[in-house]
C-alpha positions in Angstrom: 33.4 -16.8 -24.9 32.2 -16.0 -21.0 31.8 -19.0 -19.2 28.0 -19.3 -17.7 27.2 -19.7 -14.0 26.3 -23.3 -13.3 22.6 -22.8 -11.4 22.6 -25.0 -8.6 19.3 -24.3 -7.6 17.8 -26.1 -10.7 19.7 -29.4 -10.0 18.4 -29.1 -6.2 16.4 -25.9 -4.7 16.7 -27.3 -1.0 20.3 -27.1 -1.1 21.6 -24.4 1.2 25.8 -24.0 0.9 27.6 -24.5 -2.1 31.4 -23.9 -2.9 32.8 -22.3 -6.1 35.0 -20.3 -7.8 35.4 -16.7 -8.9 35.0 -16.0 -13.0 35.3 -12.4 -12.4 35.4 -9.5 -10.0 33.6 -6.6 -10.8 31.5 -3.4 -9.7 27.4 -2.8 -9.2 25.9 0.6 -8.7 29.7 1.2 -6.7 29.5 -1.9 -4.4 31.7 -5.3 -5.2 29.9 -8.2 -7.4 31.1 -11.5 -8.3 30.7 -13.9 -10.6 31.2 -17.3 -10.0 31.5 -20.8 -11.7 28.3 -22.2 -9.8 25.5 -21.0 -7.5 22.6 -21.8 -5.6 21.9 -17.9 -5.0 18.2 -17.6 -7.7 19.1 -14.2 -9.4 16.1 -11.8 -9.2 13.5 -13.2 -12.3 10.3 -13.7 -13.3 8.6 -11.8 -10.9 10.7 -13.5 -8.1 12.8 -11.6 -5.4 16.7 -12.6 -5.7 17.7 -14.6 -2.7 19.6 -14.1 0.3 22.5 -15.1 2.1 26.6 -14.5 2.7 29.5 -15.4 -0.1 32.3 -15.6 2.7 30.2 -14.7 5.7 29.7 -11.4 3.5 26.0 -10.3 3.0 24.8 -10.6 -0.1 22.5 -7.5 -1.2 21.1 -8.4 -4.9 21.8 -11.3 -7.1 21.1 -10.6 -11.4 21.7 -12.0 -14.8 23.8 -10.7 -16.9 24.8 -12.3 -20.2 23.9 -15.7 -18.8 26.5 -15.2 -15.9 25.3 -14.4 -12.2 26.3 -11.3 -10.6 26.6 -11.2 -6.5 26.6 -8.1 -5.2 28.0 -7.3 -1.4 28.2 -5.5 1.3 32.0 -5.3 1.1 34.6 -7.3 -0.7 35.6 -10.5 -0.6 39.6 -11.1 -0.9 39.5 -15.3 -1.2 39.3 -17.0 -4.4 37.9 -20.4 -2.6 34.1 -19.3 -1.9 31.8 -20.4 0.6 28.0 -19.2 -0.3 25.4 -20.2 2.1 22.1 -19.1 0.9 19.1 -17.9 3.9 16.7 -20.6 3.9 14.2 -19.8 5.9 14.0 -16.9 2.7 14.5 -19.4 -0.2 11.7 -22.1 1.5 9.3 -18.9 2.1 9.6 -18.1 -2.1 9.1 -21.6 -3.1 6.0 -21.5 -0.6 4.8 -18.1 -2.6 6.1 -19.5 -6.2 4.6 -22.6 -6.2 1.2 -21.5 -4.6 1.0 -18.7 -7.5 1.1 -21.2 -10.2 -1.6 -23.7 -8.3 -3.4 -20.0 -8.1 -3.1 -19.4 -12.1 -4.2 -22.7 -13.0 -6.9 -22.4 -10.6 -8.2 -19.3 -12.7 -7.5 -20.7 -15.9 -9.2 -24.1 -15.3 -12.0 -22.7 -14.1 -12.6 -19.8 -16.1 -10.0 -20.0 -18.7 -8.6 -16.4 -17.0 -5.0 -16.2 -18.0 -2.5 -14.9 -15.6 -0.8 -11.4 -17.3 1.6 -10.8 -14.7 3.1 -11.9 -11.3 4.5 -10.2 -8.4 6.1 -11.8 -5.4 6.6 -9.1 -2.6 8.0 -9.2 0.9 4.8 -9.5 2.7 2.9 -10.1 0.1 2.1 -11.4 -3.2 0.0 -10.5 -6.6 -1.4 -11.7 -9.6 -3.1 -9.8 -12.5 -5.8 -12.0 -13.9 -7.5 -11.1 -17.3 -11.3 -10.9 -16.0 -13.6 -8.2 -16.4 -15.8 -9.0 -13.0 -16.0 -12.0 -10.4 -17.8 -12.3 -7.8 -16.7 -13.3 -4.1 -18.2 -16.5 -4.0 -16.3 -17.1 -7.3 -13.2 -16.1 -5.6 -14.2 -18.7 -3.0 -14.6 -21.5 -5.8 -11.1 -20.7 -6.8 -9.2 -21.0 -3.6 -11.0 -24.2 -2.8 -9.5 -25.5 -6.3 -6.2 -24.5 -5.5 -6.4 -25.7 -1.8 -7.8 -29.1 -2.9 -4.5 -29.2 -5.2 -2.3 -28.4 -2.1 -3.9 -31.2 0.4 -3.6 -33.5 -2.7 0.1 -33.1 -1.9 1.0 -33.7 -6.0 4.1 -34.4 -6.9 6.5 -31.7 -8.8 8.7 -32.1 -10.9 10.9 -29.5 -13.1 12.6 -30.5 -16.4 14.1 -29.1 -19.6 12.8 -29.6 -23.3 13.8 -28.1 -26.2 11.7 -25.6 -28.0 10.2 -27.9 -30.2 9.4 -30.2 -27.9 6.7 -27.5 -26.2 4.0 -28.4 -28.9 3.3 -31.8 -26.6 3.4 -30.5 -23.3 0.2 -29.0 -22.3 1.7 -25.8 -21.1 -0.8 -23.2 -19.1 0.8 -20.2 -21.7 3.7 -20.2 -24.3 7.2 -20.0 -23.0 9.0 -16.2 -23.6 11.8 -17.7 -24.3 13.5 -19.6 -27.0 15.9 -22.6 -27.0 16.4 -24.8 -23.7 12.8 -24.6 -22.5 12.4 -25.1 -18.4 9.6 -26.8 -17.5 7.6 -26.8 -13.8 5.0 -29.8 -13.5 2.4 -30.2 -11.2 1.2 -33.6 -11.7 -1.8 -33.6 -13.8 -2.6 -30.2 -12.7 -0.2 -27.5 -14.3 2.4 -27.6 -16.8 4.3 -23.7 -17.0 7.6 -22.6 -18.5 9.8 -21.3 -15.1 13.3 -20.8 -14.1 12.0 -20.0 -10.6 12.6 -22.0 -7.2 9.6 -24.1 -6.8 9.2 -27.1 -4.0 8.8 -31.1 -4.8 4.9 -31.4 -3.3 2.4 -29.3 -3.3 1.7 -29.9 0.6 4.4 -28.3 1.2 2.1 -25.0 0.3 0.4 -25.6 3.4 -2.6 -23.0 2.5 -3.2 -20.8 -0.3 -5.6 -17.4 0.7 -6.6 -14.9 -1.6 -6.6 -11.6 0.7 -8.4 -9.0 -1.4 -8.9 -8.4 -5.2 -9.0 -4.6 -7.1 -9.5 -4.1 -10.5 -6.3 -2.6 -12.7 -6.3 -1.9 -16.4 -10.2 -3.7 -17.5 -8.3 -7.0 -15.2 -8.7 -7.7 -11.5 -5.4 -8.1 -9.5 -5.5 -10.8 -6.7 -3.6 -10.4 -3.4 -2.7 -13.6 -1.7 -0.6 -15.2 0.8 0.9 -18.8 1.3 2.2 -21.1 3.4 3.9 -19.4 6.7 2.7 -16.0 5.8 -0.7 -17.3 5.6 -0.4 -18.8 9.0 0.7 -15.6 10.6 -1.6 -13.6 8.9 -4.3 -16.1 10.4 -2.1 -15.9 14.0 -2.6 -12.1 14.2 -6.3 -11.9 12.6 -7.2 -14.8 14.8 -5.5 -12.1 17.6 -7.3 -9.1 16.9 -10.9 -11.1 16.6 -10.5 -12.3 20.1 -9.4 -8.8 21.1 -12.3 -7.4 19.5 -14.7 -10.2 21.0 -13.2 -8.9 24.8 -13.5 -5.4 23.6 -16.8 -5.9 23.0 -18.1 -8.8 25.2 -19.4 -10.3 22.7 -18.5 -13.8 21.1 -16.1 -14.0 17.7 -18.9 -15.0 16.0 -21.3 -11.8 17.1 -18.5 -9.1 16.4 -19.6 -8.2 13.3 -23.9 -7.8 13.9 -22.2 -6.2 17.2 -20.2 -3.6 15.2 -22.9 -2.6 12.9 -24.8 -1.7 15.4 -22.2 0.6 17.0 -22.0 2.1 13.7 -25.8 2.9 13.7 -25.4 4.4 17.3 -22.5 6.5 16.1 -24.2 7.8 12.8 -27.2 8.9 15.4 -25.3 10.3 18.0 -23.2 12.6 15.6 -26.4 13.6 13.9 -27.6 14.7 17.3 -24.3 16.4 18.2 -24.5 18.2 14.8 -28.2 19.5 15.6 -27.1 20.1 19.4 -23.8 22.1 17.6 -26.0 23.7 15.0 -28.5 25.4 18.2 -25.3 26.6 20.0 -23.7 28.3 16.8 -26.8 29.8 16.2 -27.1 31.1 19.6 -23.9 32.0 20.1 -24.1 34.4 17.1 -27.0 35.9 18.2 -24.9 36.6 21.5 -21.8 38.0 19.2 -24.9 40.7 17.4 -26.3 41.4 20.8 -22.7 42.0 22.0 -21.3 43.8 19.2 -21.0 48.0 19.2 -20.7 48.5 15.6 -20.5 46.3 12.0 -16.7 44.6 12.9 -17.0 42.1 15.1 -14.0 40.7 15.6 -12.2 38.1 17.3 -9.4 35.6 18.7 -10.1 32.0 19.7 -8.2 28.9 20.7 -8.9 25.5 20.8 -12.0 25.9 18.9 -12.3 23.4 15.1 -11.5 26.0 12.3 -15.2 24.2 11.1 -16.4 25.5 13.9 -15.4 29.3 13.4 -16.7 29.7 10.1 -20.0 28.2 10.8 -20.2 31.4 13.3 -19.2 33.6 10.8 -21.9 32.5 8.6 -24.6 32.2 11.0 -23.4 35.8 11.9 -24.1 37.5 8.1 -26.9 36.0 7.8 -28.8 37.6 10.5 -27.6 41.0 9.1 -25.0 43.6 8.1 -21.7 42.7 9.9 -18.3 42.1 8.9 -16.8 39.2 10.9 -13.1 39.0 11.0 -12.3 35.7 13.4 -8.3 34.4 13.9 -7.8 30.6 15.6 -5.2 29.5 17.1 -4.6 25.8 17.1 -1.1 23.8 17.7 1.5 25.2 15.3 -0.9 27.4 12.8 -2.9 30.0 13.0 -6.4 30.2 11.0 -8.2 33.1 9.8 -11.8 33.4 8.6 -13.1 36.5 7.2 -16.4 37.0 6.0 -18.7 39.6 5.3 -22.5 40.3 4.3 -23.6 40.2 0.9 -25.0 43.1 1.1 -22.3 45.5 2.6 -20.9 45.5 -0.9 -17.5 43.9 0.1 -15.3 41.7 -1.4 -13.0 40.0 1.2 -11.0 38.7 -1.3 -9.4 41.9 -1.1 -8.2 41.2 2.5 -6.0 38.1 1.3 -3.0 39.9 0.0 -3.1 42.0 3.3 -2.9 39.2 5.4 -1.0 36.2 3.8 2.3 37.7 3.9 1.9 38.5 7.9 0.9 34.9 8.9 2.8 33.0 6.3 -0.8 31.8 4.8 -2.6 30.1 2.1 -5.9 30.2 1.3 -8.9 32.5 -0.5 -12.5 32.0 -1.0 -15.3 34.0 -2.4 -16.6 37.7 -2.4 -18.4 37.2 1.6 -16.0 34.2 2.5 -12.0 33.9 3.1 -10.4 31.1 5.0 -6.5 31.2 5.0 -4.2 28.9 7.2 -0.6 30.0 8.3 2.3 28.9 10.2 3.2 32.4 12.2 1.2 32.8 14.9 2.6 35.5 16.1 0.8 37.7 13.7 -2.0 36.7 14.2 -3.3 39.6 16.1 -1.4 42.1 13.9 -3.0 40.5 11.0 -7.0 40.5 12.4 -5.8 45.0 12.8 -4.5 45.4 9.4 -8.0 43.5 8.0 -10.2 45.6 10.8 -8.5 48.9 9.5 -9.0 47.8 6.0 -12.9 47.1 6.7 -13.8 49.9 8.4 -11.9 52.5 6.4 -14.1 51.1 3.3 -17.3 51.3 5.4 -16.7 54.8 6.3 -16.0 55.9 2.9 
């Protein structure tokens, strides 16, 4: 029979270093794993990251379960038997933070509006849970955190325990356990009573602050972003940054920025609608210039640094003021656009024109019967290309 890992962390999750032996060496996805008598290292579960740390003053990349044993994996082997694992705590303390804070967060929810928590997700930066409601509303959301923050200046005691399974019908647990036998239990003194094998901390002040970031609905349920402890403080820190850098921006106080930058929105919206009408005027002149200008029905044409908008708007204003064929090539950066267009009533399809063209520029594109746009990355036949389309054109207008 294989001899379990003694968890360490469930006796005491502040502990840090722990010694122990070596069960068994083995392999991981080609890098060096142990298994050891005891451990304070939390394998990765329940939604819960693994920890970190060194076995040996060797890093320590993932930490599973496997058959009720704990695998290490590392960076490189380890040659001792006698181990020395020092876990990172500035890591474990930041999980608890997250861990503990969710279940304050679920209860919150189900106390509230008897919303169960489906599933939990504690990431690097931040953390998730997926709460079976339909719709909520923000100052609902706002009710909710104040619950859970009440719980966390309360500074409640917790305490973590195991039962047997049959022992579960008098506990007043938030959801039924998964699993079966030895039952671990994570109390929140007259609050919250779940079934965890995760680190959690011994008062709820030591949460610091639970904030709900933003919400989104996923699969008819609404998944909550939110943040505890230190990462709520530096998410405050660099908020709290970019507010007064906004408020000096904008000479305006923190409490203004917001009427302030509504009102640059408004002036923005109206200025682009009058550059629009300004840019729609010069189009239409300068097509008028390109008729006036041009010596027969091809009118065609090179530019640079012009928006590839910009061009076909041309074109268009062009055959609409009468019979022309309008073959235009743009340069800009690294690719090369071409718009091609033609008056409906020439009788033209310029959708003939993309096989032509494509393969000399290295393109994509099409459009309809009096429209082609194609991009490509060869600029260099650019010029080449506009001739091949010109000779094209003018061979089917003089037949």
């Amino acid at each position: 029979m294989n001899k379990q890992t003694k968890r360490l962390y469930f006796e005491n999750p502040y502990q840090v270093e722990f010694d122990a032996k070596i069960i068994e060496k083995t392999t991981y996805e080609e890098k060096s794993a142990l298994i050891l008598d005891k451990t304070c290292f939390y394998p990765e579960s329940g939604g819960q990251p693994s920890d970190k740390g060194t076995i040996n003053k060797v890093k320590v990349i993932k930490v599973l379960e496997k058959n009720s044993r704990i695998l290490h994996v590392l960076e490189e082997d380890v040659f001792s038997e006698d181990i020395k694992g020092i876990i990172d705590w500035i890591v474990r303390f930041d999980y608890m933070q997250q861990h503990t804070g969710q279940h304050i967060l679920s209860q919150s929810f189900d106390e509230i509006y008897n919303a169960e928590t489906l599933s939990f997700h504690l990431g690097h930066e931040i953390s998730s849970v997926e709460i079976d409601l339909r719709k909520i509303t923000e100052e609902e959301v706002e009710k909710i955190e104040r619950l859970a923050n009440e719980i966390v200046f309360q500074d409640r005691e917790i305490k973590t325990y195991f039962i047997q399974e049959e022992e579960t019908q008098s506990v007043p647990l938030r959801k039924p356990p998964k699993k079966k036998g030895l039952i671990r239990i994570v109390e929140i003194s007259d609050f919250d009573y779940s079934a965890c094998g995760g680190t959690h901390l011994r008062r709820t002040g030591e949460v610091g602050i639970i904030k709900i970031l933003k919400l989104e609905r996923i699969r008819n349920n609404v998944r909550f972003e939110f943040l505890c402890g230190k990462r709520a403080l530096q998410d405050y820190t660099r908020k709290n940054r970019d507010l007064r850098h906004l408020s000096n921006k904008l000479s305006v106080s923190e409490g203004e920025i917001l009427n302030s930058f509504e009102k640059l929105v408004l002036e923005l919206k109206a200025q682009k609608k009058k550059n629009k009408n300004t840019q729609e005027k010069l189009i239409q002149y300068e097509a008028q210039e390109a008729i006036q200008g041009a010596k027969e029905k091809i009118i065609k044409e090179i530019y640079s640094g012009r928006n590839p908008e910009e061009v076909r708007s041309l074109a268009l204003n062009i055959i609409k003021k009468g019979e022309y064929v309008v073959l235009y090539g743009l340069r800009a950066e690294k690719r090369v656009h071409l718009v091609l267009a033609s008056s409906e009533t020439l009788d033209i399809d310029m959708r003939e024109l993309v096989p032509i063209v494509i393969p000399m520029i290295k393109g994509k594109g099409g459009g309809s019967p009096s429209l082609v746009q194609i991009a490509g990355e060869d600029p260099e036949n650019l010029e080449l290309a506009l001739d091949r389309a010109y000779e094209y054109i003018n061979n089917r207008l003089v037949s």
